[in-house]
Structures are given as C-alpha cells and as structure tokens.
DSSP file (Angstrom, degrees, kcal/mol; ACC not computed):
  #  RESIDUE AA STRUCTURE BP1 BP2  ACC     N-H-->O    O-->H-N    N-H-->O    O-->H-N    TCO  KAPPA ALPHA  PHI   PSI    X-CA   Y-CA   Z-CA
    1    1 A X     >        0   0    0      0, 0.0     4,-1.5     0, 0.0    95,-0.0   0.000 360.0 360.0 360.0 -34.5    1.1  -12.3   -1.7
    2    2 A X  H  >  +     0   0    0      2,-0.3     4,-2.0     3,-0.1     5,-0.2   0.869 360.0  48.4-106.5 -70.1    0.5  -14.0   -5.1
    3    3 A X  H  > S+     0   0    0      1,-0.2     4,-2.3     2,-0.2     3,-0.3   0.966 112.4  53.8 -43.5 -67.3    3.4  -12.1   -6.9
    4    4 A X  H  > S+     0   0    0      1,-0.2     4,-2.4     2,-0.2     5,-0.3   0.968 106.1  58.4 -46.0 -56.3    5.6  -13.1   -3.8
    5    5 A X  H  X S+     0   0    0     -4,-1.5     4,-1.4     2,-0.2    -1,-0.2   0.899 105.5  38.2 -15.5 -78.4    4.6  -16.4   -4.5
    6    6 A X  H >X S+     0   0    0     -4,-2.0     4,-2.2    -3,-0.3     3,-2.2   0.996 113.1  56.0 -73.8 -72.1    5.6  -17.1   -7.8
    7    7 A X  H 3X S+     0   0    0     -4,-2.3     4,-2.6     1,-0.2     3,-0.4   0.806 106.5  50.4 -34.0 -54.4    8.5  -15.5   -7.6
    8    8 A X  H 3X S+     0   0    0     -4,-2.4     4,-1.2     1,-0.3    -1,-0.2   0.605 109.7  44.8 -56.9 -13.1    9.4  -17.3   -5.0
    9    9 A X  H <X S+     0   0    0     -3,-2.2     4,-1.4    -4,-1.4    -1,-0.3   0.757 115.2  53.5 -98.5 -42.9    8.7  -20.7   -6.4
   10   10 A X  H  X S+     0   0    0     -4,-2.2     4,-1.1    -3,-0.4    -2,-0.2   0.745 107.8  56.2 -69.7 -16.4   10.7  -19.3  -10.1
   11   11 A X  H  X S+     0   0    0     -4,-2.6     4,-2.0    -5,-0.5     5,-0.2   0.980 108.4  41.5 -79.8 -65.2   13.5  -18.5   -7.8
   12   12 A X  H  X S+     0   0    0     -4,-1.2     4,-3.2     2,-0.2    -2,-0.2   0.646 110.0  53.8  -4.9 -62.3   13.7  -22.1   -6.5
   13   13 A X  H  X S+     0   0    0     -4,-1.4     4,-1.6     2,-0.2     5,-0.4   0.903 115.0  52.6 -78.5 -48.3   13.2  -24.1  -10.1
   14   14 A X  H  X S+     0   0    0     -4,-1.1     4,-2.1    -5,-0.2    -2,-0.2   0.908 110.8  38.2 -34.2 -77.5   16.3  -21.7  -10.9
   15   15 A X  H  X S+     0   0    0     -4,-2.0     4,-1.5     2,-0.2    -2,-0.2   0.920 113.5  53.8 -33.9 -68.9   18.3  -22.6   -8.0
   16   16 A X  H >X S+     0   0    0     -4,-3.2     3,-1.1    -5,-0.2     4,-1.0   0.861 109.6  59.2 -52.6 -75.7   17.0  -26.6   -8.7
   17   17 A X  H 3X S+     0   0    0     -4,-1.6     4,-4.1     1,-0.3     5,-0.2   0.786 107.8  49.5   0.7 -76.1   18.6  -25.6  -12.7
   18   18 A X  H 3X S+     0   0    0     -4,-2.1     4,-1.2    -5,-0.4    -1,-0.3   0.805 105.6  41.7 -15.5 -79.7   21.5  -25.1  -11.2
   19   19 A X  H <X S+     0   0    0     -4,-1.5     4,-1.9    -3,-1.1     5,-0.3   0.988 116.9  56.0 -67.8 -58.3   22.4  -27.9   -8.9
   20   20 A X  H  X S+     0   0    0     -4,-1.0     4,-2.6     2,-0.3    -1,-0.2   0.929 105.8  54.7 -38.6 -63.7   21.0  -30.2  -12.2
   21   21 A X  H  X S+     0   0    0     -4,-4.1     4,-2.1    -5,-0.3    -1,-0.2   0.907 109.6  43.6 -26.8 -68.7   23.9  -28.1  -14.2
   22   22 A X  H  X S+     0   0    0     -4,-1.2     4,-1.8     2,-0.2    -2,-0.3   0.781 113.3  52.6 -62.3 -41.2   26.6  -29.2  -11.7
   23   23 A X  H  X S+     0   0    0     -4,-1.9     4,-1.5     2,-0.2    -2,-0.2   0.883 113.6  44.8 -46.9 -37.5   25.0  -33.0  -11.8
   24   24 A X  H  X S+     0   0    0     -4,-2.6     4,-1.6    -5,-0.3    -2,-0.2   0.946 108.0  55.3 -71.7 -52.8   25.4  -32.7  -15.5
   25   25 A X  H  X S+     0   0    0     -4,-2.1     4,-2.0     1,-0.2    -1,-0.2   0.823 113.3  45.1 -10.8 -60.4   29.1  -31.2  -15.2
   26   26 A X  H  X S+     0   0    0     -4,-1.8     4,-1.5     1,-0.2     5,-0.3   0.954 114.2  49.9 -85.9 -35.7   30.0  -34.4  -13.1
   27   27 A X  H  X S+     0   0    0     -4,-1.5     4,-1.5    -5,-0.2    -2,-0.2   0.919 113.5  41.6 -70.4 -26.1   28.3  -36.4  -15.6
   28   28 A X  H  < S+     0   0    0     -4,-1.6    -2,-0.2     2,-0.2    -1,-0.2   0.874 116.0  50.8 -37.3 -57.0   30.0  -35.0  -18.5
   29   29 A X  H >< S+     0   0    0     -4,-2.0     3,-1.7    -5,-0.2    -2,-0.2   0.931 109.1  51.5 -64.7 -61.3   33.3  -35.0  -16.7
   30   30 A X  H >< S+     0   0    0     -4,-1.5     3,-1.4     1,-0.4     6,-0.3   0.674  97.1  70.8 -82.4 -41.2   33.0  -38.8  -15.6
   31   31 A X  T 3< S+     0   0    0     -4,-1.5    -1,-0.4    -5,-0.3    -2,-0.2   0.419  83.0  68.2 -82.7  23.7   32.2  -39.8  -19.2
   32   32 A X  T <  S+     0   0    0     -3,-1.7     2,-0.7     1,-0.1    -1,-0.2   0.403  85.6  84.9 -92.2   3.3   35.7  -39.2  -20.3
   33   33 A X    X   -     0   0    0     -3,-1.4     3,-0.9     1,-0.2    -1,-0.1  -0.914  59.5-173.0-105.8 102.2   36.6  -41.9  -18.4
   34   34 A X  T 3  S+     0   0    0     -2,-0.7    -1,-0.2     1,-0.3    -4,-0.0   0.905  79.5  50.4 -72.3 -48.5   36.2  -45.1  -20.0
   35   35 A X  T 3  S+     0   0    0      2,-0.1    -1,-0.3     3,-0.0     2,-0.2   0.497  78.9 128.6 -72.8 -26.7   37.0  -47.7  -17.2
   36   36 A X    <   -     0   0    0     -3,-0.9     2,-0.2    -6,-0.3    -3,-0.1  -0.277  63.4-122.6 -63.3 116.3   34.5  -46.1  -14.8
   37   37 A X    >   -     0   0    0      1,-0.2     3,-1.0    -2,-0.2     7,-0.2  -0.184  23.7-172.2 -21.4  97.8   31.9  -48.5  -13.2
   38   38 A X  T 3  S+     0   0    0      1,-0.3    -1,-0.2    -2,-0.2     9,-0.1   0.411  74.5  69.2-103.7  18.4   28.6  -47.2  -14.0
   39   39 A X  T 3   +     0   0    0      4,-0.1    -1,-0.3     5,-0.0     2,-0.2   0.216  66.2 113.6-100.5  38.9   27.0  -49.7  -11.8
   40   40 A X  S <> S-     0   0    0     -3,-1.0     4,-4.2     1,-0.1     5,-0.0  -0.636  83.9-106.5 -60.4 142.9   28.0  -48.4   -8.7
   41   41 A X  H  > S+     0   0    0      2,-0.3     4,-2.8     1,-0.3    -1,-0.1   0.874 113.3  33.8 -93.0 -72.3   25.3  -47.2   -6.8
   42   42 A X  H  > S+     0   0    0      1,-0.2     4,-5.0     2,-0.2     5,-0.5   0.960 118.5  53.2 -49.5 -61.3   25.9  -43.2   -7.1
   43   43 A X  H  > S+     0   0    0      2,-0.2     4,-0.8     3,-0.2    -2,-0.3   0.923 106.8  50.1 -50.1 -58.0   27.3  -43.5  -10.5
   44   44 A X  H >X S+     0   0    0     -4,-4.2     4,-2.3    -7,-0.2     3,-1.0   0.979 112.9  53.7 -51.0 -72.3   24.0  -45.4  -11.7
   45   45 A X  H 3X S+     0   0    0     -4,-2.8     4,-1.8     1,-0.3    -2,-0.2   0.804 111.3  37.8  28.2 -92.1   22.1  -42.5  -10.0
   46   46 A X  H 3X S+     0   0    0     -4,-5.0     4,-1.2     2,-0.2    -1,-0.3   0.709 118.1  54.0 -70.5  -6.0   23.8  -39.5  -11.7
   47   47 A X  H <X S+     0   0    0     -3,-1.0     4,-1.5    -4,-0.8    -2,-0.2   0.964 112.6  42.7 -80.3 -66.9   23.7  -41.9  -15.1
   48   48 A X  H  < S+     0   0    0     -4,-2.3    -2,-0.2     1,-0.2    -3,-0.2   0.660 117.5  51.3 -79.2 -27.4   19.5  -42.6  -14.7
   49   49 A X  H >< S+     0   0    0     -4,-1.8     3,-0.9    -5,-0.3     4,-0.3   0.991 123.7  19.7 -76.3 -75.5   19.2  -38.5  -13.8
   50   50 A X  H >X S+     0   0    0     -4,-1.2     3,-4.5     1,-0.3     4,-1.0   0.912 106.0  78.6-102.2 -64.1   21.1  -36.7  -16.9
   51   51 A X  H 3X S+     0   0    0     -4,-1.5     4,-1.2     1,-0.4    -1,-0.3   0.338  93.1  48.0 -64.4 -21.3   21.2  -39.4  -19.4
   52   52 A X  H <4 S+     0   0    0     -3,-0.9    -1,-0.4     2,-0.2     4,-0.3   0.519 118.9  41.4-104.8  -8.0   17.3  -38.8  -20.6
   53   53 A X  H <4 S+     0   0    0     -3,-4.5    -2,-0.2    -4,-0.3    -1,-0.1   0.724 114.2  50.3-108.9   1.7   17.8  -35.2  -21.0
   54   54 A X  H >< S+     0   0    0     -4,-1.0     3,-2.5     1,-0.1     4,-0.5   0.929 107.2  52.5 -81.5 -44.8   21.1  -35.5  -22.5
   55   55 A X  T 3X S+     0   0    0     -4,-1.2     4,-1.3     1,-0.2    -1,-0.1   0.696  94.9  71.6 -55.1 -19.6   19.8  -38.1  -25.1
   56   56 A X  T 34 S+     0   0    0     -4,-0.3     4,-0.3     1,-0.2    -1,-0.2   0.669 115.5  28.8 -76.6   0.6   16.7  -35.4  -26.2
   57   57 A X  T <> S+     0   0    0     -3,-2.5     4,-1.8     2,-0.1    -1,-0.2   0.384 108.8  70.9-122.5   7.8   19.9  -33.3  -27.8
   58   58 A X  T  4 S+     0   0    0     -4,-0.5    -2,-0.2     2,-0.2    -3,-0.2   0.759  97.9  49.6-103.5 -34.7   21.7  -36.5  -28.4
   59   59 A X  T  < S+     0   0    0     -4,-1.3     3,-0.3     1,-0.1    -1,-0.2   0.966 113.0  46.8 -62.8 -41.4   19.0  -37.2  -31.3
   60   60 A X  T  4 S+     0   0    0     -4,-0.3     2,-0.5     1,-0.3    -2,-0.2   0.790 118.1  34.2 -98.0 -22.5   19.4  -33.7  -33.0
   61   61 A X  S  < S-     0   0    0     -4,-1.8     8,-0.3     9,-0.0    -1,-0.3  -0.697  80.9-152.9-120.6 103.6   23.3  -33.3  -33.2
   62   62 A X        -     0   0    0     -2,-0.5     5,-0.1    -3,-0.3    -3,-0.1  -0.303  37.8 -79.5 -38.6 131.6   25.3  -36.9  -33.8
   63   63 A X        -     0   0    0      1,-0.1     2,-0.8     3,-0.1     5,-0.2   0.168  39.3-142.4 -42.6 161.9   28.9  -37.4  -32.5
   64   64 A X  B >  S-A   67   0A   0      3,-2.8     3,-1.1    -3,-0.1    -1,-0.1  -0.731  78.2 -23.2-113.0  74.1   31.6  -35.9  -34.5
   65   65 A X  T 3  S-     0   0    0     -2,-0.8     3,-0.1     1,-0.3    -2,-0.1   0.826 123.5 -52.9  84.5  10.8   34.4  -37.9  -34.5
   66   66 A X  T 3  S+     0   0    0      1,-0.3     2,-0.3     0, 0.0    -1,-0.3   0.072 112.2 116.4  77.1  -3.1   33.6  -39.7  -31.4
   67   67 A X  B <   -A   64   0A   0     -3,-1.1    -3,-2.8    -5,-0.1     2,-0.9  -0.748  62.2-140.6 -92.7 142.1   33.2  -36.6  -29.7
   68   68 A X        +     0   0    0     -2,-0.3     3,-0.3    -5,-0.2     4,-0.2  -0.777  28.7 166.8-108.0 117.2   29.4  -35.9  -28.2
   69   69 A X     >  +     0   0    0     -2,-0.9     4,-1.1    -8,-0.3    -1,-0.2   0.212  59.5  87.2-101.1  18.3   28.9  -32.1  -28.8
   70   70 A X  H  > S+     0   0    0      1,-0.2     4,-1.3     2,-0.2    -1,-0.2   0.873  75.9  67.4 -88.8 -18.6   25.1  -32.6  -28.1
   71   71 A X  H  > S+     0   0    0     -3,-0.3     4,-2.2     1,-0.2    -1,-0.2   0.789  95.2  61.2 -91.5 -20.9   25.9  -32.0  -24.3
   72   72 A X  H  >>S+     0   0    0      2,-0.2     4,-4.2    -4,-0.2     5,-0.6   0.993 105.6  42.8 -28.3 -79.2   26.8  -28.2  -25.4
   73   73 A X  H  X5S+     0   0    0     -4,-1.1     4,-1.6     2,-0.2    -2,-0.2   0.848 109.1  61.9 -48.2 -37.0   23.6  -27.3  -26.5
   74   74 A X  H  <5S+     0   0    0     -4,-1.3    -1,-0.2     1,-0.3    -2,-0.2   0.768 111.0  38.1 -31.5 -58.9   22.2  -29.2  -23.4
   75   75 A X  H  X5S+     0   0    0     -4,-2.2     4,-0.8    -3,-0.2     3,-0.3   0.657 117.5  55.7 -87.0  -8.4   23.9  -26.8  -20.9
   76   76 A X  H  X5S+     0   0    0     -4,-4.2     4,-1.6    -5,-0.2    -2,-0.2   0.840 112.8  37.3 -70.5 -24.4   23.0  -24.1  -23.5
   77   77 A X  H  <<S+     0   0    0     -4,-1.6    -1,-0.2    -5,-0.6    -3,-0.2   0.687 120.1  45.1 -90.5  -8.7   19.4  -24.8  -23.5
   78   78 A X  H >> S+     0   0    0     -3,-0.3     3,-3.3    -5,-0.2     4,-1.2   0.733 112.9  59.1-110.7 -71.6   19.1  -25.7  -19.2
   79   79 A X  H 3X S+     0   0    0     -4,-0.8     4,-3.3     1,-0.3    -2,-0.2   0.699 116.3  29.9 -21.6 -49.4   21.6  -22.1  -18.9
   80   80 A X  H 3X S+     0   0    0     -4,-1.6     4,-0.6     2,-0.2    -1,-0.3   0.446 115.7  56.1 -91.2   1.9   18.4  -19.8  -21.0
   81   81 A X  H <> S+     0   0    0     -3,-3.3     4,-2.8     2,-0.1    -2,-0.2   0.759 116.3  39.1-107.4 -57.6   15.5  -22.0  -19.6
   82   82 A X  H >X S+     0   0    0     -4,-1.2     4,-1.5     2,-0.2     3,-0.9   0.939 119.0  46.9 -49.6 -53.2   17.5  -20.8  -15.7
   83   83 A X  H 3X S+     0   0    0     -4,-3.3     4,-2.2     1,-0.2    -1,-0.2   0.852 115.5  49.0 -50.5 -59.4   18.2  -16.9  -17.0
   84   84 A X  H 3X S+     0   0    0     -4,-0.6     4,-2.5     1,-0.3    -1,-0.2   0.722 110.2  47.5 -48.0 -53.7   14.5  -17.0  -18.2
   85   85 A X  H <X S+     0   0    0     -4,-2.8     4,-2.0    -3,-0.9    -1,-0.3   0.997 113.8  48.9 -59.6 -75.5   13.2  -18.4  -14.8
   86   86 A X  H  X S+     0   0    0     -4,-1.5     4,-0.8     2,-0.2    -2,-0.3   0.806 109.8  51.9 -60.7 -27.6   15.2  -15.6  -12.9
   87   87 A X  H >< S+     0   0    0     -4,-2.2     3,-4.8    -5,-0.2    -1,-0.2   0.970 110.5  47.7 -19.3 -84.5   14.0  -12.9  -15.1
   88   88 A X  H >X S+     0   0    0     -4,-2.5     3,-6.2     1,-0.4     4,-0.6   0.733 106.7  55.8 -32.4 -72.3   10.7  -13.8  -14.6
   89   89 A X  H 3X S+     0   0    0     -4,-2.0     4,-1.3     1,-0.5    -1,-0.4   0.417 110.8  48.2 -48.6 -31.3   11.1  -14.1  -10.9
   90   90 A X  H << S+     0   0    0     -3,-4.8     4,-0.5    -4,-0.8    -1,-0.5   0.615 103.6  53.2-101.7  16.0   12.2  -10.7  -11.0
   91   91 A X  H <> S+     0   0    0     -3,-6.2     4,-1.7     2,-0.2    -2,-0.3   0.758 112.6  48.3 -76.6 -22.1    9.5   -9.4  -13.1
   92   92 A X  H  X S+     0   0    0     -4,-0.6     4,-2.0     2,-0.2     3,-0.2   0.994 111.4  58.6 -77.4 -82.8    7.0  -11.2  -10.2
   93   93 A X  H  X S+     0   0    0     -4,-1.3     4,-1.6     1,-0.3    -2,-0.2   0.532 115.4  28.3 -23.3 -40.8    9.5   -9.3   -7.5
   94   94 A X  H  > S+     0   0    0     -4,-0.5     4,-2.8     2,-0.2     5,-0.4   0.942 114.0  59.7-117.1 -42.7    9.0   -5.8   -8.7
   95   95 A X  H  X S+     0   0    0     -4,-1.7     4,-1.0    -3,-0.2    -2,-0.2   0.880 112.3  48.5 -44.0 -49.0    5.1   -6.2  -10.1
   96   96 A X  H >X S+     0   0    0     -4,-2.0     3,-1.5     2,-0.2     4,-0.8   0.976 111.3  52.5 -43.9 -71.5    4.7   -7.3   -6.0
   97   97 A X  H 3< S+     0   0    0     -4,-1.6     3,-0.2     1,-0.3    -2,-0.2   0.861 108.7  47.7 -29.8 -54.7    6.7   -4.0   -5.3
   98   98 A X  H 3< S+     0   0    0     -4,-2.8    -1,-0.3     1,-0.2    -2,-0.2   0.853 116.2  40.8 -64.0 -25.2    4.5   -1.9   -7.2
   99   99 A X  H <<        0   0    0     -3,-1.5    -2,-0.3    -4,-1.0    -1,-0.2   0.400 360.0 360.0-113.1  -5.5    1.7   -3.0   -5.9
  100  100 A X     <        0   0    0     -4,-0.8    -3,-0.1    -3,-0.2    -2,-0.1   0.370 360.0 360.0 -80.1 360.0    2.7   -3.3   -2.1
C-alpha cells in the first residue's frame, strides 16, 4: 500500500512537471513578442508562475546578445528533475510488485 502510494503521488508531481513545461513553452513563446500586454489578466498569471523559476537560471547564465539562453537550462533542469520522478515512481511500482 505504501509503495503504491508513493508512486502514485511521484507519478502525479511528474505529470504536474509537465503541464508547468507547456506553461513555460507559452511563456517562452510569448516573450518574443514585444508589444504583448503583460497586464492582462491570463498573461500576468503565466508571467507571476514561470518568471521566479526562470530568473533562478536567469542569475547563472546572462543574455548573450540580447538573447536569454537561461531558459534552456531551465527546461533542461525541470526535463531530469520529471525523468528522475518517473524513475523513481517506477522503482516504488515494481518494489510494490515484488512484495505483493
């Protein structure tokens, strides 16, 4: 029960990675667009979500030419934190197996 457990709860925070991946993707996307209102409702939103974990890589690599390469490492680093999470989740999965 306890094995099921945790997996099931690392499969989830995976999943949640995800859809947080695809927020970041539209936030990514959206800043190439100079003109866009970012106080519109939604737009403030996805801004006040991404923007503090995009700024913790935004300290260690500086733009380049006006281009922000920190947001690379960003989805590299939420991309190994998910594989890491589904691993786990299935090392919980089959320790349960062995033991049911």
């Amino acid at each position: 029960m306890a094995f099921e457990l945790v997996s099931t709860t690392l499969q989830v925070l995976a999943q949640t990675l995800q859809i947080y991946s695809l927020v970041l993707i539209v936030r990514v996307l959206l800043s190439w667009f100079p003109n866009i209102d970012w106080s519109n409702p939604v737009l403030s939103t996805v801004s006040s979500i991404t923007d503090p974990y995009l700024n913790a890589f935004r300290g260690l690599i500086p733009p380049l030419g006006g281009l922000d390469l920190s947001a690379i490492i960003a989805f590299f680093a939420l991309s190994l934190m998910q594989q890491l999470l589904v691993s786990a989740s299935y090392s919980f999965a089959s320790g349960f197996n062995s033991f049911g």
